[in-house]
Biotite code that builds the C-alpha atoms (Angstrom):
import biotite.structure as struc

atoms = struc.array([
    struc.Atom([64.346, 70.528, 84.770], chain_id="A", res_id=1, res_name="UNK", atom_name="CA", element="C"),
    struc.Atom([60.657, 70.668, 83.779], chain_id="A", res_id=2, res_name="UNK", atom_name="CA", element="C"),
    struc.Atom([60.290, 66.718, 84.480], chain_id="A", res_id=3, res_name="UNK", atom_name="CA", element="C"),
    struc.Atom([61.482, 67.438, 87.845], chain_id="A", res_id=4, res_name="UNK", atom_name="CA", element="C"),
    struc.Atom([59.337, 70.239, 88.440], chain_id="A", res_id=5, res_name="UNK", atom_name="CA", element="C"),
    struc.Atom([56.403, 67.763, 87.252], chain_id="A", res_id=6, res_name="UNK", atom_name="CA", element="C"),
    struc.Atom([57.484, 65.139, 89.670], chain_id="A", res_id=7, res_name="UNK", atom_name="CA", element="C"),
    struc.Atom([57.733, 67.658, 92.526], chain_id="A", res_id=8, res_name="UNK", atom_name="CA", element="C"),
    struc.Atom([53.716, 69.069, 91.730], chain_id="A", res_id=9, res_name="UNK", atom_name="CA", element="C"),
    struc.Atom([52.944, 65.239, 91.981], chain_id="A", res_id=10, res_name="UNK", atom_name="CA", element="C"),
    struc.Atom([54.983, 64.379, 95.398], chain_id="A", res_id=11, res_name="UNK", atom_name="CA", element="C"),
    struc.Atom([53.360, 67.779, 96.825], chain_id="A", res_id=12, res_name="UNK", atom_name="CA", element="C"),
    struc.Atom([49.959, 66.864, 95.881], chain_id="A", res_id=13, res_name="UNK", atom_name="CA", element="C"),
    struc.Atom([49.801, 63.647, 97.297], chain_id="A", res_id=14, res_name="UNK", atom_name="CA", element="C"),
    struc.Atom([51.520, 64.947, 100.057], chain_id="A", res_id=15, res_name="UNK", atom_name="CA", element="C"),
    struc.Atom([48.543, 67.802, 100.582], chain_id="A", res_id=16, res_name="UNK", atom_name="CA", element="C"),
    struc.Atom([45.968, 64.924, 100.128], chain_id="A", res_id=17, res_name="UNK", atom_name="CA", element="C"),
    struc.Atom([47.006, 63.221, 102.689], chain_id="A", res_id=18, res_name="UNK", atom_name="CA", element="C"),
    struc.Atom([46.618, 65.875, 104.699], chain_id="A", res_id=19, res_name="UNK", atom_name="CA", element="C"),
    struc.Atom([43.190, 67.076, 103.979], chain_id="A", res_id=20, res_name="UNK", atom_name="CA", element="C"),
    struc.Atom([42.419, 62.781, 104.167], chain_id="A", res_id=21, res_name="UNK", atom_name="CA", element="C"),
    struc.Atom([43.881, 63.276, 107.781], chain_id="A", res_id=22, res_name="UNK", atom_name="CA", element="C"),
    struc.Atom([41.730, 66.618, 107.836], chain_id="A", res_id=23, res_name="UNK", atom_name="CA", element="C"),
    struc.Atom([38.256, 65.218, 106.796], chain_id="A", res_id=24, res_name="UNK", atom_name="CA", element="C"),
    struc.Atom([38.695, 61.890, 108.855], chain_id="A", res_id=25, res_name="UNK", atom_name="CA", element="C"),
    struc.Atom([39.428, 64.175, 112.134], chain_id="A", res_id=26, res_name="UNK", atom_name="CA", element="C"),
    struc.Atom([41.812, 61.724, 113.172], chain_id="A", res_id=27, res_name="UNK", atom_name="CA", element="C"),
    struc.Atom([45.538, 60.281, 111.714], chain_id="A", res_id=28, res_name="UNK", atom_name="CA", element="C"),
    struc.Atom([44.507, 58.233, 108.826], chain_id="A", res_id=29, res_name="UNK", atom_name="CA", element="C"),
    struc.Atom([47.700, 58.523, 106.414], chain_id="A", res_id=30, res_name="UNK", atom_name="CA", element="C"),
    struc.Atom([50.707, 58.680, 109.059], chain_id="A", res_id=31, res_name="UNK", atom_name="CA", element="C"),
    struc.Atom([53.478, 59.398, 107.164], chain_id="A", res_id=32, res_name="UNK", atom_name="CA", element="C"),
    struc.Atom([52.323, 61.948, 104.679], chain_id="A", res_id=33, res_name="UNK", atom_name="CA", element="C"),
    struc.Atom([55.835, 62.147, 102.884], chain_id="A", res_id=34, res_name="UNK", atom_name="CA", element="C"),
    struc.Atom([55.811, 58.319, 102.088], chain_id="A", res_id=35, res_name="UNK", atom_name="CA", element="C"),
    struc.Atom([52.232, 58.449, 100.187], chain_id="A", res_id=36, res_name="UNK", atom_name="CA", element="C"),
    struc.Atom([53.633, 61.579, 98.216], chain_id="A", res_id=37, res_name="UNK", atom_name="CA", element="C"),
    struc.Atom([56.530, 59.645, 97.161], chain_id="A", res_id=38, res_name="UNK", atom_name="CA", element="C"),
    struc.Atom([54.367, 56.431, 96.009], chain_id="A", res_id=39, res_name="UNK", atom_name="CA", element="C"),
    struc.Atom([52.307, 59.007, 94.530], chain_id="A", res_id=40, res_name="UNK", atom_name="CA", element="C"),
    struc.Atom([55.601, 60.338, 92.445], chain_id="A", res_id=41, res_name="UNK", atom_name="CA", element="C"),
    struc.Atom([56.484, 56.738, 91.810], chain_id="A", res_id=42, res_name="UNK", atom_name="CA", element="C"),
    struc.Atom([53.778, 55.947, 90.695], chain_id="A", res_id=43, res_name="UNK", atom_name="CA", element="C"),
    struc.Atom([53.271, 58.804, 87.888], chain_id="A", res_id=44, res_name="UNK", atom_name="CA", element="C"),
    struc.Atom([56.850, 57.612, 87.339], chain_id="A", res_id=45, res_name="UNK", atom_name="CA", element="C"),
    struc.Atom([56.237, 54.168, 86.583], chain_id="A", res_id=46, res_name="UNK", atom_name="CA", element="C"),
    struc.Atom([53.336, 54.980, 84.218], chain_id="A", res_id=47, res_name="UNK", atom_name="CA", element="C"),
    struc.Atom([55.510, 57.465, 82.749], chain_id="A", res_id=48, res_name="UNK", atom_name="CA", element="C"),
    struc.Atom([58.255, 54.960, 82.107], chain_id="A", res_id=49, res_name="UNK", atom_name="CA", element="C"),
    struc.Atom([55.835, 52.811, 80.501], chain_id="A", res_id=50, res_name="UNK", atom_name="CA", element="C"),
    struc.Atom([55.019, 55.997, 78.219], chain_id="A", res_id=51, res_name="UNK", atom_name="CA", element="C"),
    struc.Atom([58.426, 56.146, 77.081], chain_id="A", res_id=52, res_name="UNK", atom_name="CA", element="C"),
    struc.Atom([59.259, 52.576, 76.380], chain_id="A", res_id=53, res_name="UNK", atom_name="CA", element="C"),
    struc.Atom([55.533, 51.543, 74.834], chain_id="A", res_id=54, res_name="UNK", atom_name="CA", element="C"),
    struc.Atom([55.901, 54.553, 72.532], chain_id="A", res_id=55, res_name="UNK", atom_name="CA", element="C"),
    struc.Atom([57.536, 54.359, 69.274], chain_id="A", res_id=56, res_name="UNK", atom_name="CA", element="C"),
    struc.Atom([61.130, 56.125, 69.106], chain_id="A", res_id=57, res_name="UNK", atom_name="CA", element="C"),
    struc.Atom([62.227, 59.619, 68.407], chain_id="A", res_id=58, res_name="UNK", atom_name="CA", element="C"),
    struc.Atom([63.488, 60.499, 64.963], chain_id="A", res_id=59, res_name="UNK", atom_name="CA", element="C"),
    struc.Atom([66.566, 62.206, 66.655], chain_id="A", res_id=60, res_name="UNK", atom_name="CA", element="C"),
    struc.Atom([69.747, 59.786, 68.040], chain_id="A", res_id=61, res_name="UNK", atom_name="CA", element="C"),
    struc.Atom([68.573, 59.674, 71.567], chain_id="A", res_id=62, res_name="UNK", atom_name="CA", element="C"),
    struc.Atom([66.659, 56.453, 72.264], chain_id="A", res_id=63, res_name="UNK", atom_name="CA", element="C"),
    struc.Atom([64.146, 55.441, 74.660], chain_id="A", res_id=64, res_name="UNK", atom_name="CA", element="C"),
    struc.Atom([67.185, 54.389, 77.498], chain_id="A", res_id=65, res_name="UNK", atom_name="CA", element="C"),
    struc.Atom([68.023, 58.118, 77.670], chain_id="A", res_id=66, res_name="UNK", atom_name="CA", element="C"),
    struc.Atom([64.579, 59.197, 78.041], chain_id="A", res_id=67, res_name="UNK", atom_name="CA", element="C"),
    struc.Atom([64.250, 57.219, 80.806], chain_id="A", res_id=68, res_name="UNK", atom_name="CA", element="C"),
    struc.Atom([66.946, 57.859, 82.866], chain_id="A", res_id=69, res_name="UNK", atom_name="CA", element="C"),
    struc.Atom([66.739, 61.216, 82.067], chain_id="A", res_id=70, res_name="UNK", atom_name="CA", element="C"),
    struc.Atom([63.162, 62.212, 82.346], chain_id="A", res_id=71, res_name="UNK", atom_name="CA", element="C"),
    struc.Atom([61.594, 59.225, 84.758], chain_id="A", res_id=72, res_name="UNK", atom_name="CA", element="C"),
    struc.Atom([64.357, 57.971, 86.797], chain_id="A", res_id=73, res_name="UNK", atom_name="CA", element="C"),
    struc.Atom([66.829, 61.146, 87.752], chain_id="A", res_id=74, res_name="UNK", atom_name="CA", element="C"),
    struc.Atom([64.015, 63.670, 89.327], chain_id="A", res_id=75, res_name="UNK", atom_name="CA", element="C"),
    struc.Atom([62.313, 60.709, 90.993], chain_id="A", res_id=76, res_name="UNK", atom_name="CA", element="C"),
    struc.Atom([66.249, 59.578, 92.324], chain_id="A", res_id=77, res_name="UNK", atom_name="CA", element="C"),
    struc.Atom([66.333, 63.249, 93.579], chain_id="A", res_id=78, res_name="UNK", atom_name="CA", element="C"),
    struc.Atom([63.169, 63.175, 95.117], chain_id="A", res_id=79, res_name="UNK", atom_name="CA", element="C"),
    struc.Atom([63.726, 60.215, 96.664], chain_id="A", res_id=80, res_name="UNK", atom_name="CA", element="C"),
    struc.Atom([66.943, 61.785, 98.330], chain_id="A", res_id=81, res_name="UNK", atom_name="CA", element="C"),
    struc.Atom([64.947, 64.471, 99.821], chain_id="A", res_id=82, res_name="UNK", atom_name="CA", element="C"),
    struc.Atom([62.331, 62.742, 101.230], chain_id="A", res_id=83, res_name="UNK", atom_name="CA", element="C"),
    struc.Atom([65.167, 59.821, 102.722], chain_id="A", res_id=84, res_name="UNK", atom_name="CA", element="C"),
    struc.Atom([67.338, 63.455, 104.016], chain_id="A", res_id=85, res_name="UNK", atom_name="CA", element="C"),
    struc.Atom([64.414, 64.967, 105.760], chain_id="A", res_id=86, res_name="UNK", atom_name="CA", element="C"),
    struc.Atom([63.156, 61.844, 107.116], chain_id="A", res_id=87, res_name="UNK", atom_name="CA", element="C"),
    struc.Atom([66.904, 61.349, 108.670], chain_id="A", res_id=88, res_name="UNK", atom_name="CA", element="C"),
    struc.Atom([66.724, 64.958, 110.003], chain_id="A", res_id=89, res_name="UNK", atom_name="CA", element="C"),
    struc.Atom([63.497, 63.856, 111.555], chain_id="A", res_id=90, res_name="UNK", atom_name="CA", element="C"),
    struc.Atom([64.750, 61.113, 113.454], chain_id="A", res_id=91, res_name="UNK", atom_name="CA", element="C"),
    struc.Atom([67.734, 63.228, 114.584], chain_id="A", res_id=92, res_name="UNK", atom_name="CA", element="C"),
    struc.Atom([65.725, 65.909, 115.623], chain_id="A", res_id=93, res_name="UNK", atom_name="CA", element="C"),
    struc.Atom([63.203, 62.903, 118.127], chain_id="A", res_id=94, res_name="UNK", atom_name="CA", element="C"),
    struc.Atom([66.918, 61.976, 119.280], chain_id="A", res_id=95, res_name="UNK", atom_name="CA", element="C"),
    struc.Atom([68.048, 64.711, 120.481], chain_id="A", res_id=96, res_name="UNK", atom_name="CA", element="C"),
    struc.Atom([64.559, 65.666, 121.927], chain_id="A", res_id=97, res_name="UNK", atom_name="CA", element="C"),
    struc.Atom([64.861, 62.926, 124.144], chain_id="A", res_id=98, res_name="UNK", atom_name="CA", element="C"),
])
């Protein structure tokens, strides 16, 4: 729960900088503001994952495949399934607006 919580803070603050990017340019620099919070989250992810694997293993039973999946690689699945559902409710909503 916490490393999804982490992932989320990182998706919303690239998100937000996009945003004030788009804000202090005056214009549309960054169009798609979800898509540069989710390479954000991916990449925190991937130097995460690198974390995990580089370091040496936990005295407990879990090993470093469990850490990963469970701490890198489920929150970012779920984020990525929220950004790819609102993105389809965004194209539904420009098709029935037309």
């Amino acid at each position: 729960m916490g490393a999804l919580i982490f992932y989320i803070g990182i998706y919303f603050l690239g998100y937000y900088a996009a945003y004030l990017i788009n804000q202090l340019a005056g214009r549309i620099v960054i169009k798609n503001r979800r898509l540069l919070g989710l390479v954000a989250a991916l990449a925190v992810g991937v130097i995460h994952g690198y974390k995990i694997i580089s370091s040496p293993p936990p005295h407990h039973g879990d090993g470093a495949g469990y850490a990963l999946a469970l701490y890198v690689i489920l929150p970012l699945t779920i984020i990525m399934a929220g950004v790819l559902f609102l993105r389809w409710q965004d194209k539904q909503d420009e098709e029935d607006g037309r």
